[in-house]
VOPAGU-2260 file (C-alpha; in pm, 1 decimal, decimal comma):
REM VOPAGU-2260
SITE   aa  ch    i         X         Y         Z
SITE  UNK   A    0     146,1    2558,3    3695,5
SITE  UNK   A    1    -169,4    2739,5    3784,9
SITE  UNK   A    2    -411,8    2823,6    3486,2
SITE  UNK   A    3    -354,8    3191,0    3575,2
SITE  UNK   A    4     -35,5    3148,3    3502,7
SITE  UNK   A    5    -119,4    2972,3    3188,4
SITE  UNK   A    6    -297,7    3201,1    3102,0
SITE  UNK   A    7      -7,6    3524,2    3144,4
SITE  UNK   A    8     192,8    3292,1    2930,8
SITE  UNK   A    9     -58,8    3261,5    2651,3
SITE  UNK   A   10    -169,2    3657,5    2680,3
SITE  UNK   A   11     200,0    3745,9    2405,9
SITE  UNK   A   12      41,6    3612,0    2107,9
SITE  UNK   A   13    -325,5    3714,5    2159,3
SITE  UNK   A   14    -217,4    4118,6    2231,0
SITE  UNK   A   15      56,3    4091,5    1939,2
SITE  UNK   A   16    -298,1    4095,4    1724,5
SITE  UNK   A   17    -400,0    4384,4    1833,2
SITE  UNK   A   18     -48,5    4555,4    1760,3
SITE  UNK   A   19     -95,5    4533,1    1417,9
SITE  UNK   A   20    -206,6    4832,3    1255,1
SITE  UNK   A   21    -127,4    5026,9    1566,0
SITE  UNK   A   22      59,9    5376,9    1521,9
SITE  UNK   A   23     123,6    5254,6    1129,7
SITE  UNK   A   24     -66,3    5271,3     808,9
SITE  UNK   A   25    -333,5    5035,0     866,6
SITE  UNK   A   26    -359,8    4657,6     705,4
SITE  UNK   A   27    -608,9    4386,2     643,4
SITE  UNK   A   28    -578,0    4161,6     965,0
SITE  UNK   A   29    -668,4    3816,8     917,5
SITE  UNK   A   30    -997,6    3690,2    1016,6
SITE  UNK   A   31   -1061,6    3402,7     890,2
SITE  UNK   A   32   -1287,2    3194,4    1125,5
SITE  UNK   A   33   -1242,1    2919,7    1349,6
SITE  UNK   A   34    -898,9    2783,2    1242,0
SITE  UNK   A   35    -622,4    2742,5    1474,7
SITE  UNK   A   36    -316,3    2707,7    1188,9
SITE  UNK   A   37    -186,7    2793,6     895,7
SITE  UNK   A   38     -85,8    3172,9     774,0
SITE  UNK   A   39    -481,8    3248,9     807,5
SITE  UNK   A   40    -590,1    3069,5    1095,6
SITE  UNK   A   41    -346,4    3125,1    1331,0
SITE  UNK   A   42    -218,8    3469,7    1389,7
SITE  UNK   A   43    -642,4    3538,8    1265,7
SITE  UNK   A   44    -855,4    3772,6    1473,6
SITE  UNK   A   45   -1099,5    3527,6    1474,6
SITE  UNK   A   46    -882,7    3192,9    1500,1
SITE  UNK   A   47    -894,8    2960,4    1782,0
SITE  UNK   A   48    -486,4    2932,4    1826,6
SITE  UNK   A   49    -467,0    3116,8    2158,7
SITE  UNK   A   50    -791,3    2864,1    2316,7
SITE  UNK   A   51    -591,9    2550,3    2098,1
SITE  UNK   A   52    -243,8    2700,8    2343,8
SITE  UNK   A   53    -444,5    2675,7    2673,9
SITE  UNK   A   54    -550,1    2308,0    2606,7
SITE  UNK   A   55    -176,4    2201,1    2506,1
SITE  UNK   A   56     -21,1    2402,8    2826,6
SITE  UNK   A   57    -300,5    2201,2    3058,6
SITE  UNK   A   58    -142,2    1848,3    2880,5
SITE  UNK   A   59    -342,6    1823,7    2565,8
SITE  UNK   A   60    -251,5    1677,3    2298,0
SITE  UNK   A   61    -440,9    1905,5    2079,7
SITE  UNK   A   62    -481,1    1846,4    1636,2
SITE  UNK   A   63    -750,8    1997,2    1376,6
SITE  UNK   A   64   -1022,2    1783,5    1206,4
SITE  UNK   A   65   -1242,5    1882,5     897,3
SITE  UNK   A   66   -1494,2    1563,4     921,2
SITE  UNK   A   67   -1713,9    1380,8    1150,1
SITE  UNK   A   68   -1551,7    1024,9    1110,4
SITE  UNK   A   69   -1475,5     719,4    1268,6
SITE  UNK   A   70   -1094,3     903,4    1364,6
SITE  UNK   A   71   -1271,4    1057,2    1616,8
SITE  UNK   A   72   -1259,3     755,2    1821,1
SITE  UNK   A   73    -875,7     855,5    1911,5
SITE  UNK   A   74    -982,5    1164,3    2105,2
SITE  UNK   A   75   -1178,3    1240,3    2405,9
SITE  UNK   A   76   -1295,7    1645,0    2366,2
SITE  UNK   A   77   -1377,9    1766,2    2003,1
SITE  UNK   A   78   -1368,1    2183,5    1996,4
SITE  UNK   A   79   -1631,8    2308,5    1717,2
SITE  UNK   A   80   -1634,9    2683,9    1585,6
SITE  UNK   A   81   -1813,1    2627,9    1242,5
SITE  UNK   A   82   -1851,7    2883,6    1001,6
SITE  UNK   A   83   -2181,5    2882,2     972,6
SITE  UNK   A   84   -2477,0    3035,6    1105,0
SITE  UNK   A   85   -2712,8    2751,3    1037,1
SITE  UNK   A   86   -2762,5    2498,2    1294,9
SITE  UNK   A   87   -2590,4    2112,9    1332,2
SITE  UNK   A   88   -2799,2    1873,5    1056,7
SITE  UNK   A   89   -2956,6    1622,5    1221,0
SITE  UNK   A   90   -2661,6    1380,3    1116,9
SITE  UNK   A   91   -2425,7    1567,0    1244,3
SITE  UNK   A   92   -2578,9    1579,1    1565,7
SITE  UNK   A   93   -2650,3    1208,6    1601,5
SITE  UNK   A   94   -2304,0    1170,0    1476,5
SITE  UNK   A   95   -2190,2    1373,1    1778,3
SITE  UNK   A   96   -2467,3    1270,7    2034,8
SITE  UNK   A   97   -2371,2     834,0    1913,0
SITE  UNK   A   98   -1965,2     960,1    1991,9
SITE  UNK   A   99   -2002,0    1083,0    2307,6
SITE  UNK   A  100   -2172,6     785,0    2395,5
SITE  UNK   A  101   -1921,2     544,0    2294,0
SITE  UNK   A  102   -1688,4     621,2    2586,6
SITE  UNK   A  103   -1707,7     784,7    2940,7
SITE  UNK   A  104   -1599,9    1159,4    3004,2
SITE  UNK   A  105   -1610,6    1253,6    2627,2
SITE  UNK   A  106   -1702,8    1677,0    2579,4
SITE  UNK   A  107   -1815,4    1825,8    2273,8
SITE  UNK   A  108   -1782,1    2201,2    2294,3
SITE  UNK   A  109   -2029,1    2359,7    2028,8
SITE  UNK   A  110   -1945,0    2733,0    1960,6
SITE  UNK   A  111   -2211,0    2959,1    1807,4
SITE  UNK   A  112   -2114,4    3151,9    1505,5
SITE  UNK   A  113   -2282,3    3504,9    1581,3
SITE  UNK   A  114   -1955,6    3703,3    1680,2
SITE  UNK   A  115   -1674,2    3861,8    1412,4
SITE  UNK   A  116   -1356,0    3979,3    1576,2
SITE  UNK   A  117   -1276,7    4198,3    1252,3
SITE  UNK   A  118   -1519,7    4472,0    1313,3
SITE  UNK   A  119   -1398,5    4473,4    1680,8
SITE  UNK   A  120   -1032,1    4491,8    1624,1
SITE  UNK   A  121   -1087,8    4808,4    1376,4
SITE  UNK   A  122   -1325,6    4948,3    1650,2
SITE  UNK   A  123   -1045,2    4902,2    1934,2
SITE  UNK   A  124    -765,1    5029,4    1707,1
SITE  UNK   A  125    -952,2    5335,7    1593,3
SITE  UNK   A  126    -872,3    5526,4    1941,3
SITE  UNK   A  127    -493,8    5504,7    1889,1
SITE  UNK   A  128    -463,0    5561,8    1534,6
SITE  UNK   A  129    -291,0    5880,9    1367,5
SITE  UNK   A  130    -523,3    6171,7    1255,7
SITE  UNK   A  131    -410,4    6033,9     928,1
SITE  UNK   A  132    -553,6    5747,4     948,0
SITE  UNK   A  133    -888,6    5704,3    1153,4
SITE  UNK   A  134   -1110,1    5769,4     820,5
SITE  UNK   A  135    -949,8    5444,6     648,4
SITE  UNK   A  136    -959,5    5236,7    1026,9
SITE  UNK   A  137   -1335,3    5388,7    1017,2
SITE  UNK   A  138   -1388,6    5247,9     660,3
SITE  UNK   A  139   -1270,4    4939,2     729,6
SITE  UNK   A  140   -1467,9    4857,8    1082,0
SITE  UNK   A  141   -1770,6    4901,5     871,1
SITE  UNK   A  142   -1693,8    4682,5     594,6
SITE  UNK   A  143   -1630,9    4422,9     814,3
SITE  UNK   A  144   -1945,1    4510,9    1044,8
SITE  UNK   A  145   -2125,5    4501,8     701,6
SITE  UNK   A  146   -1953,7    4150,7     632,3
SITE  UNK   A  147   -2068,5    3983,3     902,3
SITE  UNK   A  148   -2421,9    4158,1     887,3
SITE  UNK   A  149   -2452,9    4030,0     543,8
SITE  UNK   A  150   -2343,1    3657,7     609,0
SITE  UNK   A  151   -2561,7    3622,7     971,8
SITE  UNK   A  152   -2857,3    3732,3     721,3
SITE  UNK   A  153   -2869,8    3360,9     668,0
SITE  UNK   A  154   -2926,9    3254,1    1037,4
SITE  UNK   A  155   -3248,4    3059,6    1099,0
SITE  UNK   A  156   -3489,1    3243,5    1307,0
SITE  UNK   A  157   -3681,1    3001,4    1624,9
SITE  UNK   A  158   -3493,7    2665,2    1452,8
SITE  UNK   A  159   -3479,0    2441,0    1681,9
SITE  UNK   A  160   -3161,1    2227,4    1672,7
SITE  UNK   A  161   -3254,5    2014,7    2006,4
SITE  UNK   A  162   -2961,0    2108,7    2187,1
SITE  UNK   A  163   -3056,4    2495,2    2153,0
SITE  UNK   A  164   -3304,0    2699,7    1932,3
SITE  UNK   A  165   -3188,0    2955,1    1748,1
SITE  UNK   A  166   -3334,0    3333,7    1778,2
SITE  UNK   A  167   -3186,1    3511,8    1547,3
SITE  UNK   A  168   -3387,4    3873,5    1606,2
SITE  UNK   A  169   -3299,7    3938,8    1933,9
SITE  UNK   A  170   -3177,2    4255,3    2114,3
SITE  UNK   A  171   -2818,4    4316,0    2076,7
SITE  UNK   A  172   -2604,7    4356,0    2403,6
SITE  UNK   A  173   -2304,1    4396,7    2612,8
SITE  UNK   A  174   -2322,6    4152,9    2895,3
SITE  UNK   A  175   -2252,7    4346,2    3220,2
SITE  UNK   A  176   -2329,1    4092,2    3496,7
SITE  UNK   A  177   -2284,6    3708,6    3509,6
SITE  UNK   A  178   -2395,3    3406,7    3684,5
SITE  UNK   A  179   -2318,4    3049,7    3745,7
SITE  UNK   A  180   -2040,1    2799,9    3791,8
SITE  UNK   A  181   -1811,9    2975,1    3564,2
SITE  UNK   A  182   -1877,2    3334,6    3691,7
SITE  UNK   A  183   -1611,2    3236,6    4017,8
SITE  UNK   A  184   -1373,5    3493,4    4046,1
SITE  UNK   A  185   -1486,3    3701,6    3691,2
SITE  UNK   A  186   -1524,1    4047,7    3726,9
SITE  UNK   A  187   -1838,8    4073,6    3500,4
SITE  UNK   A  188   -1762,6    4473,7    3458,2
SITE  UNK   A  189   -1427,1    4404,9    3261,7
SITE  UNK   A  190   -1582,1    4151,3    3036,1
SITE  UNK   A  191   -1659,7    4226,0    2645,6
SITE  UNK   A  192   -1903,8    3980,1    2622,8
SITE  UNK   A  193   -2137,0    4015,4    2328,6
SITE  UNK   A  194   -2499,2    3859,6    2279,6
SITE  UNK   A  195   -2659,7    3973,3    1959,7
SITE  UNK   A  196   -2841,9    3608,5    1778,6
SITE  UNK   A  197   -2971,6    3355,8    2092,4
SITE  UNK   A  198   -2895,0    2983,5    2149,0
SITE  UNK   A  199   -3131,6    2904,7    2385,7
SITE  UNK   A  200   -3245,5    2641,3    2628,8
SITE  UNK   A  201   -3516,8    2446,1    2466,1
SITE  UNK   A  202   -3857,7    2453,2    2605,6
SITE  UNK   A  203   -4066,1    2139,1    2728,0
SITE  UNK   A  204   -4233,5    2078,8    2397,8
SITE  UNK   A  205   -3912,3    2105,4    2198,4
SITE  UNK   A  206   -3768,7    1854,6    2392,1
SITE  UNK   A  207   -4062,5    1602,8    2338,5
SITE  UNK   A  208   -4020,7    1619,0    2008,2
SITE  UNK   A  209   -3661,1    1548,2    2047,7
SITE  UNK   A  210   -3737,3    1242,8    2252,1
SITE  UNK   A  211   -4002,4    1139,7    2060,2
SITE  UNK   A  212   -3814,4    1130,4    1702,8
SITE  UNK   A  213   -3856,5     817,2    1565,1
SITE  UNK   A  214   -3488,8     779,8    1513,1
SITE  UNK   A  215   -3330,3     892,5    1820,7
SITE  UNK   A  216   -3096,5     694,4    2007,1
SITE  UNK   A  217   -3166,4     732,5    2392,6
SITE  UNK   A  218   -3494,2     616,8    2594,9
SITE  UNK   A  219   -3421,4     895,7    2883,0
SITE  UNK   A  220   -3482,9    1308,3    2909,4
SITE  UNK   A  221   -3129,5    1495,7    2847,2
SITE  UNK   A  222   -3042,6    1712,2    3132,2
SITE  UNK   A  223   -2940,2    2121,2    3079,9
SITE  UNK   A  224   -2716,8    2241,8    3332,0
SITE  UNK   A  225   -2612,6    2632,3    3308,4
SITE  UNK   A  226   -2265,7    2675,1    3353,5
SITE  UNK   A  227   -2251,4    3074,1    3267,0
SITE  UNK   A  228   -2562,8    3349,2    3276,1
SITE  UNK   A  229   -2644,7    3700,3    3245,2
SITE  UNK   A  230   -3021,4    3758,1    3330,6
SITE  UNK   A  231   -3227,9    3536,5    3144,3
SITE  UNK   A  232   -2974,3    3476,0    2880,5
SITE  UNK   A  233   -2799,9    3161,5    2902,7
SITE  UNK   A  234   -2440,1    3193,3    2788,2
SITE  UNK   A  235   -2276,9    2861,6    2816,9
SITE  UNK   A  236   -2457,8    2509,4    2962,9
SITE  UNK   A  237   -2399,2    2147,8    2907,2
SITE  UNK   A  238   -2639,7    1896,6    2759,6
SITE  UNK   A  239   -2612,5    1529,4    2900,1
SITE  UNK   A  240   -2799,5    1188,3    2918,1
SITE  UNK   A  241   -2758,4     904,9    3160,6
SITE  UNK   A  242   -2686,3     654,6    2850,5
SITE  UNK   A  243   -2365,6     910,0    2792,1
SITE  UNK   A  244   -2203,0     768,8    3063,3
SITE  UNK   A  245   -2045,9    1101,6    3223,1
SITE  UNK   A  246   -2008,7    1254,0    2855,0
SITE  UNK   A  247   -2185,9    1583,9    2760,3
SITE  UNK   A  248   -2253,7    1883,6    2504,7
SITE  UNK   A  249   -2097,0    2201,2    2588,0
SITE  UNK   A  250   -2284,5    2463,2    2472,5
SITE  UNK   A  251   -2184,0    2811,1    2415,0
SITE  UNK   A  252   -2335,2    3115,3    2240,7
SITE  UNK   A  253   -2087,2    3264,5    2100,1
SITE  UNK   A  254   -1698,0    3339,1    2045,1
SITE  UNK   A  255   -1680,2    3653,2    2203,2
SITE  UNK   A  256   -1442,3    3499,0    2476,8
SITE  UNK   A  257   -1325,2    3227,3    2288,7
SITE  UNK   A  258   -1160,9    3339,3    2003,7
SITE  UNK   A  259    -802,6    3503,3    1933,3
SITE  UNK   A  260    -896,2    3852,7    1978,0
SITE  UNK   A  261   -1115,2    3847,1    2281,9
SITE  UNK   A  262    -868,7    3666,9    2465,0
SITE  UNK   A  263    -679,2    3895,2    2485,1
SITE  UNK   A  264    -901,0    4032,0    2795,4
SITE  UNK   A  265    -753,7    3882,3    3084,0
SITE  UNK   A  266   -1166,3    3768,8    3220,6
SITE  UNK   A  267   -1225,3    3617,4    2904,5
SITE  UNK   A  268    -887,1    3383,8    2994,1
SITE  UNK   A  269   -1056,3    3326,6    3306,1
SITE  UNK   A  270   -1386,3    3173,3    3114,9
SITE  UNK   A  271   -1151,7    2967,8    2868,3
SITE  UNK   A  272    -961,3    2816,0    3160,3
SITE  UNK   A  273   -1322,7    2692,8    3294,1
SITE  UNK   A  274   -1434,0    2561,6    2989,9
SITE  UNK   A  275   -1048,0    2342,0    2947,9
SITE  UNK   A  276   -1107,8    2200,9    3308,4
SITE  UNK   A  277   -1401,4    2092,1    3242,4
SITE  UNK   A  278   -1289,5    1885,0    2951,0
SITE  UNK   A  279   -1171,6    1580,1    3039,4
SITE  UNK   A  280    -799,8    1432,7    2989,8
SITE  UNK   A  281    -714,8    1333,6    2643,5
SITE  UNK   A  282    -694,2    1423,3    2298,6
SITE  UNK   A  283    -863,0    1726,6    2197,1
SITE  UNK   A  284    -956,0    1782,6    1821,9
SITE  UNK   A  285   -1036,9    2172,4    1702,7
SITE  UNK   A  286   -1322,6    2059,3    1449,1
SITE  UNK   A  287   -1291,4    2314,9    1165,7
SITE  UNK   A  288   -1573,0    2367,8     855,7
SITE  UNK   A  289   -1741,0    2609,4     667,6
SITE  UNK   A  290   -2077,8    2659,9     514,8
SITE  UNK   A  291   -2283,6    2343,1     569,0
SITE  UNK   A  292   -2070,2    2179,8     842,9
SITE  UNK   A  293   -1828,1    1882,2     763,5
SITE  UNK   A  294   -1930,7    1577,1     633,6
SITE  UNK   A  295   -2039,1    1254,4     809,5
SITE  UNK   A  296   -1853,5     931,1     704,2
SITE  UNK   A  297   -1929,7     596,1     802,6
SITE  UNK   A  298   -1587,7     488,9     725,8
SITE  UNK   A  299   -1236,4     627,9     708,3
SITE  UNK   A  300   -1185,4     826,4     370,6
SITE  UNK   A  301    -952,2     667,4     162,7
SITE  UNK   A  302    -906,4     296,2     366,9
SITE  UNK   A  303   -1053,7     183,3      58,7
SITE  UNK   A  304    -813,3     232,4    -239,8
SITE  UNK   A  305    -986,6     251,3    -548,9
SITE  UNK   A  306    -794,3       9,4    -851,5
SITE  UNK   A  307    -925,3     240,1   -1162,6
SITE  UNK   A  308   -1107,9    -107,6   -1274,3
SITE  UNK   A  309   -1473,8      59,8   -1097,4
SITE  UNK   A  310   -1531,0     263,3   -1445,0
SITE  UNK   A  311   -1616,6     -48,0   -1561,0
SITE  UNK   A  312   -1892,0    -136,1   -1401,4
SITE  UNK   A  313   -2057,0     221,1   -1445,7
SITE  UNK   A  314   -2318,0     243,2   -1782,2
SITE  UNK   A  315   -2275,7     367,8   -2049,9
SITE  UNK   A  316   -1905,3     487,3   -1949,6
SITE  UNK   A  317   -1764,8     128,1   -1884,4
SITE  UNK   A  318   -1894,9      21,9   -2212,7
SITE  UNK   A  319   -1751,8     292,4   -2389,0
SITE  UNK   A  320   -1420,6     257,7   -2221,9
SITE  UNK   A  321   -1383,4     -87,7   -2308,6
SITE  UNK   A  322   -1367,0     -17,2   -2673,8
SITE  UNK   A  323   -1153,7     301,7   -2617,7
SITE  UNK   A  324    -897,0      82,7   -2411,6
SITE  UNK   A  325    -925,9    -236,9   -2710,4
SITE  UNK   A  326    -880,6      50,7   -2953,6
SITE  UNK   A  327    -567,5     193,8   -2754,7
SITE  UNK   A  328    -412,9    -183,8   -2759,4
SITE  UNK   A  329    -444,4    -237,6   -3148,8
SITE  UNK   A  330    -236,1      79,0   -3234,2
SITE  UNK   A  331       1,4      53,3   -2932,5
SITE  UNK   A  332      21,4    -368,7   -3152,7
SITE  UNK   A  333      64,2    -140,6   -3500,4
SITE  UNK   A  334     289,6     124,1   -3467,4
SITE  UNK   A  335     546,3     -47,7   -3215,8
SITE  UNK   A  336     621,3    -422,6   -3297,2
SITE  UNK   A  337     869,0    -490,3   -3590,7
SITE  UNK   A  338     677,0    -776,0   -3823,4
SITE  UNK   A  339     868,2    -979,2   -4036,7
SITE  UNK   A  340    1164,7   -1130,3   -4007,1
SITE  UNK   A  341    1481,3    -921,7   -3924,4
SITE  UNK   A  342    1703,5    -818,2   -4165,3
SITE  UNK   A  343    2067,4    -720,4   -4106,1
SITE  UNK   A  344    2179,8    -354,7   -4200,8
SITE  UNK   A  345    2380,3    -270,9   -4523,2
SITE  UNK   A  346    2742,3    -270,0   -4470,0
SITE  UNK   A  347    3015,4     -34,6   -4576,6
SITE  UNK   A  348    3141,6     -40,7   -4974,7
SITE  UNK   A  349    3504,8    -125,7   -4854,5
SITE  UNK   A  350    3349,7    -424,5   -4626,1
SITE  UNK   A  351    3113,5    -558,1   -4926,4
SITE  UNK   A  352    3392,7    -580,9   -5169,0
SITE  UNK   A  353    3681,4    -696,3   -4931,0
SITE  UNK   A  354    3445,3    -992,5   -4880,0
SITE  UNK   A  355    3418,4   -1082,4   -5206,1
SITE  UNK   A  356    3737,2   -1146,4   -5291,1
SITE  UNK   A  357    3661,5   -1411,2   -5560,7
SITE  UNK   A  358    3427,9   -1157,3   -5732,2
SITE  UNK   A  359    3577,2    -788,9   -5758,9
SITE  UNK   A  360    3944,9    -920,2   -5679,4
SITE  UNK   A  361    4241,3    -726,5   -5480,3
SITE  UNK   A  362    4298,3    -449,3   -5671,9
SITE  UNK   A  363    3930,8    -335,4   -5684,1
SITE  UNK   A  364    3930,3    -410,7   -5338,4
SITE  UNK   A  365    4249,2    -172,0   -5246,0
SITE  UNK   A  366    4112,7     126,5   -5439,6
SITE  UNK   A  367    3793,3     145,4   -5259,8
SITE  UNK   A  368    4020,7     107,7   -4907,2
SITE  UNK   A  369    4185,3     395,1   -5081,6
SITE  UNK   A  370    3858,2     576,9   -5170,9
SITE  UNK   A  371    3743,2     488,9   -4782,5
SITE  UNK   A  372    4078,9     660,8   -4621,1
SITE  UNK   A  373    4049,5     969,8   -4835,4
SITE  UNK   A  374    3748,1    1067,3   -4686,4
SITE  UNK   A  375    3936,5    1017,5   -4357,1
SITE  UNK   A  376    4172,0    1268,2   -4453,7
SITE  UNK   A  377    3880,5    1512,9   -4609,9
SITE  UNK   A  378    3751,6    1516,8   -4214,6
SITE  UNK   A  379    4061,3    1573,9   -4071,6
SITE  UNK   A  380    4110,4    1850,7   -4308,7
SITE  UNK   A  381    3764,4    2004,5   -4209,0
SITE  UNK   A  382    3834,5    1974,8   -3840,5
SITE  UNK   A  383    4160,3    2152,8   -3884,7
SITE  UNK   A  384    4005,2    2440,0   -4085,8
SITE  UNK   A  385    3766,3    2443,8   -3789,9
SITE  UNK   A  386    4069,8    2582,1   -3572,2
SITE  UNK   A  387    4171,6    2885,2   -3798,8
SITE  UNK   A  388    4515,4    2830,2   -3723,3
SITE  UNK   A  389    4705,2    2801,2   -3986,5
SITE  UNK   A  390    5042,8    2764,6   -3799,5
SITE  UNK   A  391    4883,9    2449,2   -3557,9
SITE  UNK   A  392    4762,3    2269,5   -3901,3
SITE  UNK   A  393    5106,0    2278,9   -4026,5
SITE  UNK   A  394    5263,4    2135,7   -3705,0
SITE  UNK   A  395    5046,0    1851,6   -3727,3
SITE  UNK   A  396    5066,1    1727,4   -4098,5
SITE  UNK   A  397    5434,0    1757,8   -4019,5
SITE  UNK   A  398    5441,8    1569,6   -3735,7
SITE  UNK   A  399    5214,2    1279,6   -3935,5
SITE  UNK   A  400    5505,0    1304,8   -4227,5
SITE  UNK   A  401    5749,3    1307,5   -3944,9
SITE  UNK   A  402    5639,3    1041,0   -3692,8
SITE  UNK   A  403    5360,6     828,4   -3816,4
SITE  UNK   A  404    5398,1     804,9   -4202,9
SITE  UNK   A  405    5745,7     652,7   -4147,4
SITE  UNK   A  406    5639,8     432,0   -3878,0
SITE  UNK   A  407    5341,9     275,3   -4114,0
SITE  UNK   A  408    5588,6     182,3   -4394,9
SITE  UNK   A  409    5459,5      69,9   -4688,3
SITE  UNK   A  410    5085,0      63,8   -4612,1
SITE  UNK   A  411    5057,0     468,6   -4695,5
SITE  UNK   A  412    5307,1     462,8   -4992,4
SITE  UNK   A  413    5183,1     542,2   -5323,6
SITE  UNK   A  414    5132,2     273,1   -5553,5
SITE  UNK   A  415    5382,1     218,8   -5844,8
């Protein structure tokens, strides 16, 4: 299957987003970013679903990841759309950079965060809406435009992140002519492309310093290769060493043809199908995380099972639980255990005299039976009253005068 055709098979889910809200009374769309499932993430404006589709129809076996850890091993591409304007930490990064060089043909595809799909959706809606309704589909692309305004507030401005540096006060603009490897067969004029914030090449000087760090892993000068231009802007271009054995950094500024929404333009499907062919074969993990980026383990969360006993090592709480637990022991000792030595329950009157025959004698010992059996026939009185049927009560004491008092003979005769 050709990745064209891929791509016409992916386009049904991507334009069912922009149905939404179409010709009816308008509704919040979900945008939340850079998740591929879930009720949020996937049918999401700005989800990753449709991109997650095209690796799984090229053979991908394709899964989501919230942490840099050593699970990463099992995969060969990891897909990155963070939620945050900020830059990779310098862990993260050497995290990344130490991955890729751990086996040949590994990608890491880093996705800048300066593009919302919400504000365009509203913006592309707005054209077909009822008279009715263009003020609220007008209200709505502006709070979303002031959304994302608000949150990009917090990009860095000339950070430098080694792989890029980050200009955040650059000219906005709609890209209207493109370059490179990728450009092949794109017709730049029906592109949406959006550049607003810059991730740039880094200069000489920046990359000194990034060879220079005292702590970096690799003795040789990484290698930029652009992939995808417009002017001087670079769009997308790959960062690689010769100690990453054929692995590299995929850089790109932003999701504007990358996300749910914008691919729905059949270009942008174009760009996406360049950027899964250059991946290599193998797992591909869609790493997911918000402000701050996801955290770097050393180890596998939760291959070490903790026993509860590690409170008591921590001061002052393991002292103090040691008495509360000693404490809990000597009550659970008071109030459950019986002390003493057992003693055996009361029995019944009837029983107690019966038994001592030699004592209370026979007679005494047949009135009490007596006294016993009355209350037997008090109950069975009470449980026939219970009935309020007069008519059924009388059937039964007749049948006991009937049938059973003659069969017991003398034992219910009355005494002479």
């Amino acid at each position: 299957m050709s990745t064209l055709r891929q791509c016409r098979r992916l386009s049904a889910p991507a334009l069912a987003l922009l149905c939404v809200g179409i010709g009816c009374t308008p509704t919040d769309v979900a945008s939340t970013y850079g998740k591929r499932r879930g009720s949020e993430g996937g049918p999401s404006v700005n989800g990753t679903a449709v991109l997650a589709g095209m690796f799984e129809e090229a053979g991908h076996r394709v899964s989501s990841w919230s942490r840099l850890s050593p699970k990463l091993e099992e995969c060969q591409t990891i897909v990155w759309f963070p939620d945050d304007f900020a830059p990779p930490t310098v862990e993260q990064r050497d995290f990344l950079e130490w991955w890729l060089s751990r086996n040949t043909g590994r990608t890491v595809v880093y996705v800048g965060r300066d593009f919302d799909a919400a504000s365009v959706y509203w913006r592309q809606v707005l054209p077909g809406a009822p008279p009715e309704q263009k003020l609220e589909v007008m209200r709505r692309e502006a709070t979303a435009r002031a959304a994302h305004d608000a949150a990009r507030n917090r990009m860095p401005d000339a950070d430098l992140a080694e792989w890029f540096t980050v200009h955040r006060d650059e000219p906005y603009r709609k890209v209207d002519s493109l370059t490179g490897p990728w450009s092949a067969q794109v017709d730049a004029a029906k592109t949406d492309i959006e550049l607003a914030g810059r991730l740039e090449l880094p200069s000489e000087p920046d990359i000194e310093l990034w060879v220079n760090r005292a702590d970096n892993y690799w003795d040789g000068r990484p290698v930029f290769t652009p992939l995808l231009e417009s002017g001087n802007d670079a769009i997308v271009y790959s960062v690689s060493f010769d100690e990453w054995s054929d692995s590299k950094i995929i850089v790109v500024n932003n999701g504007s043809f990358l996300l749910n929404l914008p691919l729905v333009n059949h270009e942008h499907r174009k760009l996406a199908s360049h950027l899964v062919s250059d991946c290599g074969e193998g797992r591909v993990v869609f790493l997911e995380s918000g402000w701050g980026g996801p955290t770097v383990y050393d180890e596998e969360p939760g291959t070490k099972f903790p026993t509860g006993f590690e409170v008591f090592t921590v001061w002052p709480l393991g002292f103090i639980v040691m008495h509360l637990t000693v404490l809990g022991i000597l009550c659970c000792i008071a109030i459950f255990p019986i002390f003493g030595k057992p003693k055996t329950a009361p029995g019944s009157a009837s029983s107690r005299i019966t038994s001592a025959s030699g004592i209370a004698g026979s007679e005494v010992a047949a009135t009490v039976v007596r006294a016993d059996f009355g209350k037997h026939i008090d109950a069975l009185g009470e449980l026939l009253e219970l009935t309020e049927d007069r008519q059924y009560a009388r059937e039964r004491v007749s049948y006991y005068h009937e049938h059973v008092s003659r069969d017991s003979g003398a034992s219910h005769r009355k005494p002479k």
